[in-house]
Backbone bond lengths (Angstrom), bond angles and torsions (degrees), N, CA, C in turn:
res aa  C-N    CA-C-N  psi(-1)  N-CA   C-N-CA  omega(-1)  CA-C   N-CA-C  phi
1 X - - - 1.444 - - 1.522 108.85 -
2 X 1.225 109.63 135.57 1.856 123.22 -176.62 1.574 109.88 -76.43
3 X 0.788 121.22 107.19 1.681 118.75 -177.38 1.861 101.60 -74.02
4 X 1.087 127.02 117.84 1.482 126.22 152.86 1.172 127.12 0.68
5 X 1.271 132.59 142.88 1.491 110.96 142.15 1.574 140.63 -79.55
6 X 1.227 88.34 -44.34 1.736 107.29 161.14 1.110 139.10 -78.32
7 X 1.181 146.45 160.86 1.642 132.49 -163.44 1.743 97.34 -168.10
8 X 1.383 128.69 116.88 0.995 126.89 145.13 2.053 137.92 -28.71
9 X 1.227 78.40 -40.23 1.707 107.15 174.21 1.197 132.54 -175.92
10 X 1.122 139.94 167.10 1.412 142.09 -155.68 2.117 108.36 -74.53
11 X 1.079 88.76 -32.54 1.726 102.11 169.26 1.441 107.80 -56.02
12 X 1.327 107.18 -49.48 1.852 109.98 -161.70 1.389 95.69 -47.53
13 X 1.595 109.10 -56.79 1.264 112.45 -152.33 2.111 106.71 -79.25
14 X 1.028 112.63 -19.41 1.051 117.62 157.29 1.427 126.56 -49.35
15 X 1.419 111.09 -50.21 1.449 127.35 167.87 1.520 107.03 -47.89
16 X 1.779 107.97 -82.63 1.601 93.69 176.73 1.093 158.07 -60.46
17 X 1.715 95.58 13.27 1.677 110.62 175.24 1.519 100.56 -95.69
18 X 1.366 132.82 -45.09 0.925 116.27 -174.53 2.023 115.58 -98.19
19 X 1.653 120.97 6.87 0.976 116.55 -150.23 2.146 95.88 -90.45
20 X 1.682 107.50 154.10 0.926 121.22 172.38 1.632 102.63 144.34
21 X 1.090 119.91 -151.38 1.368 141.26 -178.52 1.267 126.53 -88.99
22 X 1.680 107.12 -41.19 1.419 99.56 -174.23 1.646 117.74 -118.73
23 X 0.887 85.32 -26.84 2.232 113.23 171.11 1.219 76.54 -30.58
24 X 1.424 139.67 -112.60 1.568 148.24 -141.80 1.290 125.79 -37.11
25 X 1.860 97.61 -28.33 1.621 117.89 -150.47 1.749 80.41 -102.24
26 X 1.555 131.54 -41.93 1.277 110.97 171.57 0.917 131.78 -57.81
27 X 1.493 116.27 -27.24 1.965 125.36 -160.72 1.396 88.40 -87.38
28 X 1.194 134.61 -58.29 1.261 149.18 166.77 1.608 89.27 -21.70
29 X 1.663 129.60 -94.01 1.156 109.84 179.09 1.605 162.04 -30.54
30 X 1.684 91.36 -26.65 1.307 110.67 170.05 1.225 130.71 -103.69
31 X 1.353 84.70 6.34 2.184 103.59 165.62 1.386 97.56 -64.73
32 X 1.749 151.92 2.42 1.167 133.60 -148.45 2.075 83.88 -136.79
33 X 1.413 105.65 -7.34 1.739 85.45 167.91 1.965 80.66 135.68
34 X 1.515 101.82 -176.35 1.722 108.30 170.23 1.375 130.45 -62.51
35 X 0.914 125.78 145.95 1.373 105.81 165.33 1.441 133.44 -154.24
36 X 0.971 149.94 74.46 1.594 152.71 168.96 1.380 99.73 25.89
37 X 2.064 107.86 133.95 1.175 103.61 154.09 1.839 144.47 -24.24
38 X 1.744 85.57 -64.53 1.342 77.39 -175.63 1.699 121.77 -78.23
39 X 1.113 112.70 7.91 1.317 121.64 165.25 1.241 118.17 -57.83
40 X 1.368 117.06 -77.15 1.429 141.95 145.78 1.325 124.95 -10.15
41 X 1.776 110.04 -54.12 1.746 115.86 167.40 1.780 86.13 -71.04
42 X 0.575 133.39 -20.30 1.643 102.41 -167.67 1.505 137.90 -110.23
43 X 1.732 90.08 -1.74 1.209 117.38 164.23 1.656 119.78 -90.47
44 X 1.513 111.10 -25.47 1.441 106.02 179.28 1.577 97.05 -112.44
45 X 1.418 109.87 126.02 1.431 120.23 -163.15 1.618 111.47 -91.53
46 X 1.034 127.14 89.47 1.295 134.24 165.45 1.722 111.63 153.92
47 X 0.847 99.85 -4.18 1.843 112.20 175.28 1.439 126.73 -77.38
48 X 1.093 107.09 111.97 1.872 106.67 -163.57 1.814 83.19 -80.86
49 X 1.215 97.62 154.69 1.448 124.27 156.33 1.763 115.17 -27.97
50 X 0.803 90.24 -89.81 1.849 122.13 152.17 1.811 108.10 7.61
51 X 1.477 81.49 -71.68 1.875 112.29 -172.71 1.760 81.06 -73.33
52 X 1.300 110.93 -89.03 1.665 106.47 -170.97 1.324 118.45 1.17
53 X 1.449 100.23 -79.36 1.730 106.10 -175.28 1.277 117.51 -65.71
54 X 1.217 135.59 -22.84 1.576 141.60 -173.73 1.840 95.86 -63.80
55 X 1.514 112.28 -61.60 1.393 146.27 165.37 1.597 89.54 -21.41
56 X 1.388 123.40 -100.46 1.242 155.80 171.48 1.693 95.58 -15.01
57 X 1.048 120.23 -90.53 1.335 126.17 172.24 2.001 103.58 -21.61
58 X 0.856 105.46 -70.56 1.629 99.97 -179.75 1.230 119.57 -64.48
59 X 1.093 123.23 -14.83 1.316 113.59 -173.06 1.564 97.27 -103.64
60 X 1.270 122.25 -0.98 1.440 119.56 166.08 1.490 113.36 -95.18
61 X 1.401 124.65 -27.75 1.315 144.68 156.98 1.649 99.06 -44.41
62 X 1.225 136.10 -58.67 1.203 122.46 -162.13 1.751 106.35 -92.25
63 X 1.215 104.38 -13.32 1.902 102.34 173.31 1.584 118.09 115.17
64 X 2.066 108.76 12.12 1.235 105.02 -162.81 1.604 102.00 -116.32
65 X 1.144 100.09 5.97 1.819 92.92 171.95 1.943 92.89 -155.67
66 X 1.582 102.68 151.14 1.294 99.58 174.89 1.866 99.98 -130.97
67 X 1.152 113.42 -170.71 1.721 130.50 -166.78 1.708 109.78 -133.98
68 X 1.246 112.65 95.17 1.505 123.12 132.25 1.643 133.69 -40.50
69 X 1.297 118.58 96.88 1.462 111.80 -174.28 1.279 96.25 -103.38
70 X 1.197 133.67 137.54 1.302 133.22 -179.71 1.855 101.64 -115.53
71 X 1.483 123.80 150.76 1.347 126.73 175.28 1.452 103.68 -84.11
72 X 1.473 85.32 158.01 2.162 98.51 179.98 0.969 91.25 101.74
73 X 1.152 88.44 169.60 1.719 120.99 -158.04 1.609 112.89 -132.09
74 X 1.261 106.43 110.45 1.157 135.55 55.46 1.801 91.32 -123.13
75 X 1.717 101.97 147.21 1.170 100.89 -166.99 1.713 125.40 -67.12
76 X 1.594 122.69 147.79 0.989 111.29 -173.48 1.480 117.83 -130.56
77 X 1.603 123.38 122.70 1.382 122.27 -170.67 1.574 115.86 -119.78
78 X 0.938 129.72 108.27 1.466 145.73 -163.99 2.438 98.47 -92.98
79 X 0.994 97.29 128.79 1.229 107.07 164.02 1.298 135.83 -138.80
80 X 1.716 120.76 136.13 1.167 145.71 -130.97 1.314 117.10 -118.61
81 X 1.486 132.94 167.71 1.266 130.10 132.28 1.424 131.08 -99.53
82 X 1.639 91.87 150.34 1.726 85.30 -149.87 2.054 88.35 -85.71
83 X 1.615 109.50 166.44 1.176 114.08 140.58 1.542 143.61 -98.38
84 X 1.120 118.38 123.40 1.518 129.38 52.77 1.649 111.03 -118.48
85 X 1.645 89.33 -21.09 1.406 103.48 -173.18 1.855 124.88 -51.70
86 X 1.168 92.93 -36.01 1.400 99.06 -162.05 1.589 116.54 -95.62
87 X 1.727 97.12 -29.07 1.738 101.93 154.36 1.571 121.02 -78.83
88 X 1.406 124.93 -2.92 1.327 106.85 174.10 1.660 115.36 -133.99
89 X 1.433 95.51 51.39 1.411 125.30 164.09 1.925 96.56 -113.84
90 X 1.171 98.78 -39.72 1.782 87.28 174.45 1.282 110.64 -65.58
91 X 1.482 120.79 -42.42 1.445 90.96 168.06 1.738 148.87 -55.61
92 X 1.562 82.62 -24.79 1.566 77.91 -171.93 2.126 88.14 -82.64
93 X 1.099 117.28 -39.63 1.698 107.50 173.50 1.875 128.55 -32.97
94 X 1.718 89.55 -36.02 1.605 114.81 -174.71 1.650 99.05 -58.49
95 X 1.500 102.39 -68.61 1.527 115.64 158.82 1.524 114.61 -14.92
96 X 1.284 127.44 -83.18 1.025 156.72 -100.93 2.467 80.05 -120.98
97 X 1.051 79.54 -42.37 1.697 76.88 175.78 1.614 105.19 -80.15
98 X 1.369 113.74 -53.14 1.636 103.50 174.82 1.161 113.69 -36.83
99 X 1.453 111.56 -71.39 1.879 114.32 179.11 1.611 119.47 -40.61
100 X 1.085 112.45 -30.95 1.983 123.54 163.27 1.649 106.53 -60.31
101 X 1.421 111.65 -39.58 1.577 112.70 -167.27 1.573 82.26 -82.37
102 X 1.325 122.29 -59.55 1.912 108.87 -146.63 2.167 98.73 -63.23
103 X 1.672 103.03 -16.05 1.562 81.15 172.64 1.079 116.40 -81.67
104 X 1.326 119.93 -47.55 1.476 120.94 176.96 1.624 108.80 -23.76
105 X 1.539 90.02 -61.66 1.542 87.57 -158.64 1.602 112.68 -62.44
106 X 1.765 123.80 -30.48 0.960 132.24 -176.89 2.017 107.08 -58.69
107 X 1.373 108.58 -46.14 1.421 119.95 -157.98 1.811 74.38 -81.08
108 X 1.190 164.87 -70.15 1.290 142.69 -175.26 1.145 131.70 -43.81
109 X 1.742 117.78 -28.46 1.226 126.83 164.29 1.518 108.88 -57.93
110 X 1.325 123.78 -49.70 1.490 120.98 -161.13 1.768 100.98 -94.57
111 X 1.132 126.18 15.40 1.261 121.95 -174.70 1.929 110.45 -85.82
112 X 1.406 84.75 122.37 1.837 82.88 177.29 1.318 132.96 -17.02
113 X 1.280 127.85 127.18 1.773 114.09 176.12 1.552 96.00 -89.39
114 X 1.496 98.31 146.17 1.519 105.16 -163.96 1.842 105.48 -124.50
115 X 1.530 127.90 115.51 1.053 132.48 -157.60 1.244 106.40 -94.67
């Protein structure tokens, strides 16, 4: 992915490094330690392979996840978050998931009672 040149503000560009569908939902995943591709495809449910690594690839391009290749056969590659970068994008995600929980919970509070 081509990063801009220009940027309104430091957010914008924040946004298009991590913005889309699955960027959040990976880093999000690897807040819990390394983990093997197919781990990864099989923990986030709707993600082709395909998308995964494309995903993966950029988000190592920008400095927020890196790759363990280990020798032997059959080969084995474990992927990470990097520091500082890649642990303090979870924070602002951590954020960013609470505020998902307090609507949920708010939009269930106000939801019709149904007789």
């Amino acid at each position: 992915m081509k990063i801009r040149e220009k940027f309104t503000c430091p957010l914008e560009l924040t946004h298009d490094v991590i913005k889309g569908k699955w960027k959040p939902i990976i880093l999000w995943r690897l807040r819990l330690g390394e983990m093997s591709l197919s781990k990864l495809e099989k923990d986030i449910q709707g993600i082709t392979q395909k998308m995964l690594l494309e995903q993966l690839k950029e988000l190592m391009e920008f400095g927020f996840v890196n790759k363990k290749v280990y020798n032997g056969y059959p080969l084995q590659v474990d992927y990470f978050l990097t520091e500082p970068q890649g642990k303090r994008m979870i924070e602002a995600l951590s954020i960013m998931q609470q505020i998902g929980i307090d609507f949920l919970l708010d939009r269930q509070s106000r939801a019709p009672i149904q007789e």
